[in-house]
N, C-alpha and C positions, 0 to 999 in steps of 0.2 A: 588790673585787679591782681594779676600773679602777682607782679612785683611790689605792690601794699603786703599782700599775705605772706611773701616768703620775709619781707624788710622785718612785717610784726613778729615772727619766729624769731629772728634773731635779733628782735632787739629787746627780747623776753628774759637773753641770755645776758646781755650786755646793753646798759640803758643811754649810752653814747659808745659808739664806736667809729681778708687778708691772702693774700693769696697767696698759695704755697709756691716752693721755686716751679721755676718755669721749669717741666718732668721735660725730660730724664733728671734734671741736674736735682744732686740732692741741697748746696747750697741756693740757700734763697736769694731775690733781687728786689730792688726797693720799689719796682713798682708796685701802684694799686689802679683798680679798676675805672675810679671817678664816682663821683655822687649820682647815687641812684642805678649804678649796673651791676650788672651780678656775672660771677664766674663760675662754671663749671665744671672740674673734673673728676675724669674716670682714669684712674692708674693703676697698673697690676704690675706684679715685681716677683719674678721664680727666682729661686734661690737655689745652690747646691753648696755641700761644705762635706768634703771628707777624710779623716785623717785616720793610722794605725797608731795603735799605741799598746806597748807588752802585747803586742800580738793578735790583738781585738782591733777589726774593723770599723769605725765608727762611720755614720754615716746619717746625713740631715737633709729633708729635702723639704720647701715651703710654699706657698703659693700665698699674699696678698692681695687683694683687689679693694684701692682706700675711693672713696668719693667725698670729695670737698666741694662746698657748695660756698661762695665768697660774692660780698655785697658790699659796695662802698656805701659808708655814709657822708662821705664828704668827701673831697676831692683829693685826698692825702689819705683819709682814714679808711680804712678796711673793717670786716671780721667775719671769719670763716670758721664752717664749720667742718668737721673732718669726721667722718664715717667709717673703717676698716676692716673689714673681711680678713679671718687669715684661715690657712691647713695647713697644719706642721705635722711633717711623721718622721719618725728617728729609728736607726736600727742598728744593731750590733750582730756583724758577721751575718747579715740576713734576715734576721730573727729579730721581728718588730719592737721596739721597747718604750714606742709613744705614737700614737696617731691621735690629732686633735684635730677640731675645725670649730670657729662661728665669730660670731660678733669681736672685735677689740676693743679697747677704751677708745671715747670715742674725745675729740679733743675741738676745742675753742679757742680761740685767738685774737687777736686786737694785731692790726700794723697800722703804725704812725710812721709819715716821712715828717722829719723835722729838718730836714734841710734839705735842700734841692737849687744846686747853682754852676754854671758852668762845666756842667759834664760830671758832678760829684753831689750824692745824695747820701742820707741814712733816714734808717729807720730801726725804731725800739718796736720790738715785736711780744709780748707778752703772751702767754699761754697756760690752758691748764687742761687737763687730759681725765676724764671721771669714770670712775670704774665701771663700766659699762662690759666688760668681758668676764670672762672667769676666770679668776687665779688660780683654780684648784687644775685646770687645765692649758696654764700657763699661757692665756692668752690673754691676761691685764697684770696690774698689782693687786686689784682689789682696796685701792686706797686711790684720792688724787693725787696729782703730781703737777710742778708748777714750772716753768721754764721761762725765760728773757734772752732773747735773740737781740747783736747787735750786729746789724744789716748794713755796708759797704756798696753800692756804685760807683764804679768809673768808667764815662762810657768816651773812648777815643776812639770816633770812628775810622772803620766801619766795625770796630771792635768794640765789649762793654767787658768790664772785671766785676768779679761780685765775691765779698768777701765776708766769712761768718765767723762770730765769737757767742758760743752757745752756752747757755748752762742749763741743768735739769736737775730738780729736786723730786726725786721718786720717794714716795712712801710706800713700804708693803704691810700686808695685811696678814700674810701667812710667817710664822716663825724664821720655817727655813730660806724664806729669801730673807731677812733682817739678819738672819747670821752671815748669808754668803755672798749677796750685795753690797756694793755702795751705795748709796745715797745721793751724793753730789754727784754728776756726769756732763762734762766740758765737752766741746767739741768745736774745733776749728777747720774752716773748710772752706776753698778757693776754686773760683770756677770763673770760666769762661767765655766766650761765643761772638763768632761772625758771620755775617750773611755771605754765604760761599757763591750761591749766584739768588737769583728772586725767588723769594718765598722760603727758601731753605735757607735753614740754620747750624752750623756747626757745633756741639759745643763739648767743653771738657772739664773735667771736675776730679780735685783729688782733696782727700782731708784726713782727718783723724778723731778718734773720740777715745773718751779716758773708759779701759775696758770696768765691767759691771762687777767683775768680779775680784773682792777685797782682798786675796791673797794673788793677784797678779799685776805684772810689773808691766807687762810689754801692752800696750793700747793699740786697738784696730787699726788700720788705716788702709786706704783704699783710693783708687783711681776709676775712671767712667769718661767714656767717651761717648756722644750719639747725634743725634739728627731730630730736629724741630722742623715739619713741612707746615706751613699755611695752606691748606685746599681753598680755605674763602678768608676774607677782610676776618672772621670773628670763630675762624673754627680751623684748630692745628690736631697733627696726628704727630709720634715720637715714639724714639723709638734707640737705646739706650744698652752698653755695657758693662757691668761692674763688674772689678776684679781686686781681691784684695791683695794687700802688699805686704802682708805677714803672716803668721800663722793663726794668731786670735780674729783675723777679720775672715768674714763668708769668701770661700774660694769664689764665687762668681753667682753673679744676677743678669737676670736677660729684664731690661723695663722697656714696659709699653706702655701709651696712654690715648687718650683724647682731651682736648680742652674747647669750650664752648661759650663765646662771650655774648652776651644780650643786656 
């Protein structure tokens, strides 16, 4: 009975129809669930970023906690729904100058594998993220936004490669981000992972994305290393580094998660 009621929610959304990378990693992988199971996780992601500038301490600190909840409808096809908690507070020289907290946009998705043969797959991933947060406190756009994932496997054991070419079309709702945004936002991002002994998983991930902001040149980029443990056949625990590699991407994230397959 669960799994008729959770299939009818989401197929409310989507009348044929993903499961995010396997956490830590932020590039995604082509697999999917199978027809008729669902996936479940819980991911939280702290953040630090702080820089001087003319003499003002700037200073960012964040907390996410997303829940995806992903259901194949067929043996190939996926589609997941994505939930997001954020607290973001900002402060110059001490002296608070943002504290926000609650819902994000919450976001939908389709993954299709369209090939799968001798150790190399893809998959088109399609998305759209609906304004479900506030923009006035800078935790959505306050408009949708539409994205197309194209998803890489190569799995040479006991090793797999997973490779992403992203694009993201954000709309805003408020002035001042359509003046100081972009619009279009790429992202390309490689990642890795081996089973180092049973159960446990290695894995490593670096990328880059086209920064948000229309008068800057230099785009994010970032590396991440962590650990995927299996406790049982259908439930992993992870647990994840991020560090960025310039000065526009977040000086560093600690990620955690759970995932829960039935």
């Amino acid at each position: 009975m669960l799994r008729k009621f959770l299939a009818s929610v989401f197929l409310m959304f989507f009348p044929a129809v993903t499961s995010f990378a396997a956490h830590p990693l932020v590039t995604d992988d082509t697999g999917t669930q199978g027809k008729g199971k669902f996936q479940l996780e819980v991911n939280s992601e702290f953040t630090y970023e702080k820089e001087t500038e003319a003499g003002v301490t700037k200073k960012e600190t964040g907390t996410q906690v997303a829940t995806a909840l992903s259901y194949g409808v067929t043996d190939n096809v996926d589609v997941v729904l994505g939930m997001p908690n954020q607290w973001k507070k900002s402060s110059e020289d001490s002296a608070v100058t943002s504290d926000a907290s609650g819902v994000s946009d919450m976001s939908i998705e389709v993954k299709w594998r369209f090939f799968d043969k001798e150790g190399l797959s893809f998959d088109l991933k399609p998305g759209i993220t609906l304004p479900t947060g506030d923009e006035n406190k800078g935790l959505g756009n306050g408009r949708a936004s539409y994205s197309l994932n194209l998803i890489t496997t190569k799995k040479v054991e006991p090793w797999a490669f997973h490779l992403n070419l992203k694009n993201t079309v954000n709309e805003y709702k408020l002035q001042a981000d359509k003046d100081a945004k972009r619009r279009d936002i790429w992202h390309v991002s490689l990642a890795s992972e081996v089973e180092l002994i049973k159960n446990l998983r290695v894995v490593g991930n670096v990328g880059v994305e086209r920064n948000q902001g229309k008068t800057k040149r230099t785009h994010p980029a970032f590396i991440l290393g962590g650990v995927i443990y299996s406790i049982a056949e259908n439930f992993d625990i992870d647990l994840g580094i991020k560090r960025g590699l310039n000065k526009p991407a977040i000086d560093y994230s600690i990620l955690a998660g759970i995932t829960l397959r039935f």
